[in-house]
C-alpha positions as a Markdown table, in Angstrom:
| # | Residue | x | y | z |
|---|---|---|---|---|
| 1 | Unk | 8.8 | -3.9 | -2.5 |
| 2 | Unk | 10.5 | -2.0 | 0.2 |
| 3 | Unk | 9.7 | 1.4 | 1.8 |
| 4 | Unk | 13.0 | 3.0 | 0.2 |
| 5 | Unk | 12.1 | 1.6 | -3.5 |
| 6 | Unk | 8.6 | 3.5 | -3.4 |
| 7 | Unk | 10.6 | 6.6 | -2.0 |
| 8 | Unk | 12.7 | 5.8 | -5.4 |
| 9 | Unk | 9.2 | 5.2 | -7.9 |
| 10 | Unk | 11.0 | 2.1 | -8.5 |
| 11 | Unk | 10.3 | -1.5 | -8.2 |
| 12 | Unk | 12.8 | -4.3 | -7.9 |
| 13 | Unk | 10.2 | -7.2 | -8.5 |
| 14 | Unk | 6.8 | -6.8 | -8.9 |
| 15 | Unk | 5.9 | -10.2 | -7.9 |
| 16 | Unk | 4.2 | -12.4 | -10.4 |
| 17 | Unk | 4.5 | -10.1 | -13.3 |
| 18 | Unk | 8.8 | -11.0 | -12.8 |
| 19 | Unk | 8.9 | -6.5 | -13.6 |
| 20 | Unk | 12.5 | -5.5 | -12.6 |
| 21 | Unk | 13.4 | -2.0 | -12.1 |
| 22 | Unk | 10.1 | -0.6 | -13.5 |
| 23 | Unk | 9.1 | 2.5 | -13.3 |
| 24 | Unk | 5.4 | 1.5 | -12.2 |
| 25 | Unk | 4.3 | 4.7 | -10.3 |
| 26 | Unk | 5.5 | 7.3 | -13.3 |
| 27 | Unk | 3.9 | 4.9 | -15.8 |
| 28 | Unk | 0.4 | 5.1 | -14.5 |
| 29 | Unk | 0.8 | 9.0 | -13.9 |
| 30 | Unk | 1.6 | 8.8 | -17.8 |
| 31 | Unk | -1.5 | 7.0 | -19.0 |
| 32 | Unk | -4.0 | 8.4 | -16.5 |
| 33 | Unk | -2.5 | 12.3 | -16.5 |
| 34 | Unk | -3.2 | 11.7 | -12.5 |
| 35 | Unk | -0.8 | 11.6 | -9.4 |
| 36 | Unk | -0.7 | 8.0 | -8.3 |
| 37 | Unk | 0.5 | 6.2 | -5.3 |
| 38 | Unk | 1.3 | 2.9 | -5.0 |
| 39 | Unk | 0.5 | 1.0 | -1.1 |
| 40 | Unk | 0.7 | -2.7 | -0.8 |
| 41 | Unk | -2.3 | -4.7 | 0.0 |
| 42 | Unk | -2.4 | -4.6 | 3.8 |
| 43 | Unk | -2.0 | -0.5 | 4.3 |
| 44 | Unk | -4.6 | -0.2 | 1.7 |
| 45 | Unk | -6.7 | -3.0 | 3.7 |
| 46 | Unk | -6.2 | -1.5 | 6.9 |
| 47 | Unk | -7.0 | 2.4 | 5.7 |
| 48 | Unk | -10.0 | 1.1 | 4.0 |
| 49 | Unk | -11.2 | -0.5 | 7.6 |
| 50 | Unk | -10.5 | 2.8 | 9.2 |
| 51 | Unk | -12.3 | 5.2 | 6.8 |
| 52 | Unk | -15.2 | 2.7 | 6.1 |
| 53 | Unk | -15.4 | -0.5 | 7.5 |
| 54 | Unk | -15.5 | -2.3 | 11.0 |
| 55 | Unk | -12.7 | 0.4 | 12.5 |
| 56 | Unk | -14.4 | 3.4 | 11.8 |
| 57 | Unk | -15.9 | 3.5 | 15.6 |
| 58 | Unk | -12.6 | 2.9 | 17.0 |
| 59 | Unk | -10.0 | 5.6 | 17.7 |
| 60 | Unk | -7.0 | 3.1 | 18.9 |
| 61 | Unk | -6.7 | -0.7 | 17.0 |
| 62 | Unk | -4.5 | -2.8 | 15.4 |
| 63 | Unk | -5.1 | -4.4 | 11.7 |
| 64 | Unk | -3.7 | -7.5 | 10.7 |
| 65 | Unk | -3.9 | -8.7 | 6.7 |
| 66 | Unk | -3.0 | -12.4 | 6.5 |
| 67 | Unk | -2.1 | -13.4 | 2.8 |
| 68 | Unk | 0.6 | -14.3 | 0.9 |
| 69 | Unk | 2.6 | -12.4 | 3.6 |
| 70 | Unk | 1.7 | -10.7 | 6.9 |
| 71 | Unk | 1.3 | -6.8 | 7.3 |
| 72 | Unk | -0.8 | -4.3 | 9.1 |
| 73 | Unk | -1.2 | -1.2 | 10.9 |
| 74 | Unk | -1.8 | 0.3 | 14.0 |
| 75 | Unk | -3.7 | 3.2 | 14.3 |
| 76 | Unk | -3.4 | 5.3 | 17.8 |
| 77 | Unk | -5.2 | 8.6 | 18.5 |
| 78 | Unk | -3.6 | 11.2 | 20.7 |
């Protein structure tokens, strides 16, 4: 899923569950009455690390997430 189709709330392909077009973010909002956002895996990974894992101590790093694709994030403190 690209940056610009989360911009949109909408999904071209949602992988494994072969969703096109679906309105995934505005459907949970519906059945949870909660704002929802949608990340992939290896923002969510690398956030998680930063807040409460093995980056917390470190103000400048780089996370890698090796899976079914590659992603990451870098984090720099100014």
């Amino acid at each position: 899923m690209s940056a610009e189709q989360f911009k949109t709330e909408k999904s071209s392909n949602l992988g494994n569950l072969k969703l096109n077009n679906f309105p995934l973010q505005q459907k949970l909002e519906e059945i949870w009455n909660t704002k929802i956002q949608i990340r992939n895996d290896g923002k969510c990974a690398a956030l998680a690390e930063k807040k409460f894992g093995s980056l917390k101590e470190y103000q400048n790093c780089i996370f890698l997430n090796i899976g079914t694709g590659i992603g990451g994030a870098v984090f720099l403190e100014r």
